[in-house]
N, C-alpha and C positions, 0 to 999 in steps of 0.2 A: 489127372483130375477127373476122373469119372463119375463121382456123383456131386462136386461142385461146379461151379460156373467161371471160367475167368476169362473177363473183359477185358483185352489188352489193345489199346486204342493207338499205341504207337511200343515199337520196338525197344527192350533195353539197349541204353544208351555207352554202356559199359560191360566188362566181366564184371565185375563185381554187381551190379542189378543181374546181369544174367544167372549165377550164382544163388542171392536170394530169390530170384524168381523159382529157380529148382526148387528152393527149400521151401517155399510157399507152396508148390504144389502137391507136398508131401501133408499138410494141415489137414485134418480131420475132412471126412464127407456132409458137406453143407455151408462149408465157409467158401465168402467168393472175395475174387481177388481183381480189384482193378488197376490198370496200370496206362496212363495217360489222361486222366481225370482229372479236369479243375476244380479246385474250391474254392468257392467266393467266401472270405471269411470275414464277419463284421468285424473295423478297427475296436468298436467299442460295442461289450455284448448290447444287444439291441438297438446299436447306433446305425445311421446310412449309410455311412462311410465303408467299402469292401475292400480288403485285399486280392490279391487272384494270386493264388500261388497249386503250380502243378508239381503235387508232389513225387516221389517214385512208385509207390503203390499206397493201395488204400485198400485195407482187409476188411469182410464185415461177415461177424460171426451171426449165425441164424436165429439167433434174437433179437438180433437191431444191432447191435454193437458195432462203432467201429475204431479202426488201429488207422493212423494215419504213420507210414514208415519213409524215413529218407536214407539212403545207402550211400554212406562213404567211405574210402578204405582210411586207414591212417595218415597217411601220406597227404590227402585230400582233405583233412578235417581239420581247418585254420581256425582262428578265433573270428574269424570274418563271418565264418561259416557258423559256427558256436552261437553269435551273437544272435545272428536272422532266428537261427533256431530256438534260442528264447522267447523272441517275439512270437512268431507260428507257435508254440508249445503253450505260451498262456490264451493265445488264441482260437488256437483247435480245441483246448481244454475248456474253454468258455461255451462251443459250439457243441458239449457234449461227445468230444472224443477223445481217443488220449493218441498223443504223438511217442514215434521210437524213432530211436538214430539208431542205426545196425551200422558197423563200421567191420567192413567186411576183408576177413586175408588176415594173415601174421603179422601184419605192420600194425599194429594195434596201436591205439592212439596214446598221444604221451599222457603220461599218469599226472604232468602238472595239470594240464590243462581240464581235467576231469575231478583235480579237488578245488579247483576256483569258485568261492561263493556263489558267484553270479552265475555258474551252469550248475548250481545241484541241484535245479528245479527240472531237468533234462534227463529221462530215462534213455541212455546209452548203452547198447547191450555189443560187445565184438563179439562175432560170430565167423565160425571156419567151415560149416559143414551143415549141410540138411538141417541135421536133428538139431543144433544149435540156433537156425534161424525159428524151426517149430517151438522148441522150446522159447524164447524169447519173444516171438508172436504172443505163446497162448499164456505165460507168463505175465504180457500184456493186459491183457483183457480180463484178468486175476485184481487189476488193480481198482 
């Protein structure tokens, strides 16, 4: 990353963050990448009430934008998981940003669980390599 910035506050926690972290550092010159950031996120837009939720990284492209990303491989992607991620995705999306689930490796997440009503509100992109994670970053931020 030579002419961006990346703030990594604590170590990946997995290959697979370590993986997209690779691939995040391949993103264009200007984009910065955090990784151990909390975000206090109003339960209800402009309500008191905050969540804290620390995600795996948080990209912010050099207009202000930013991607809120969580990384799981297939394996690791339950409905437990599915469900929290609804709630953070209308959440972050309320706070002006947009969330991704990268689901990282060939165990790609079962195809039931990806046409369920209740998660098509959830941008899910599987990714195997660099240019996958880029693509699906800056694809992101398209939306």
């Amino acid at each position: 990353m030579s002419e961006q910035r990346s703030i990594l506050q604590r170590s990946p926690r997995s290959l697979a963050e370590e993986q997209v972290l690779r691939g995040l550092e391949q993103l264009p010159p200007g984009y910065e990448v955090l990784m151990g950031s909390r975000l206090q996120i109003p339960e209800v837009p402009g309500g008191e009430s905050l969540i804290s939720y620390e995600p795996d990284f948080e990209v912010c492209r050099p207009d202000g934008s930013r991607v809120v990303i969580e990384v799981k491989t297939g394996k690791s992607l339950s409905m437990v998981n599915l469900s929290r991620f609804v709630k953070f995705n209308e959440l972050i999306n309320a706070a002006g940003k947009n969330f991704l689930v990268l689901v990282w490796g060939n165990d790609h997440f079962p195809d039931r669980l990806s046409v369920m009503p209740e998660f098509e509100t959830l941008h899910i992109e599987a990714v195997d390599s660099d240019s996958d994670v880029v693509q699906a970053v800056q694809g992101e931020f398209r939306k």
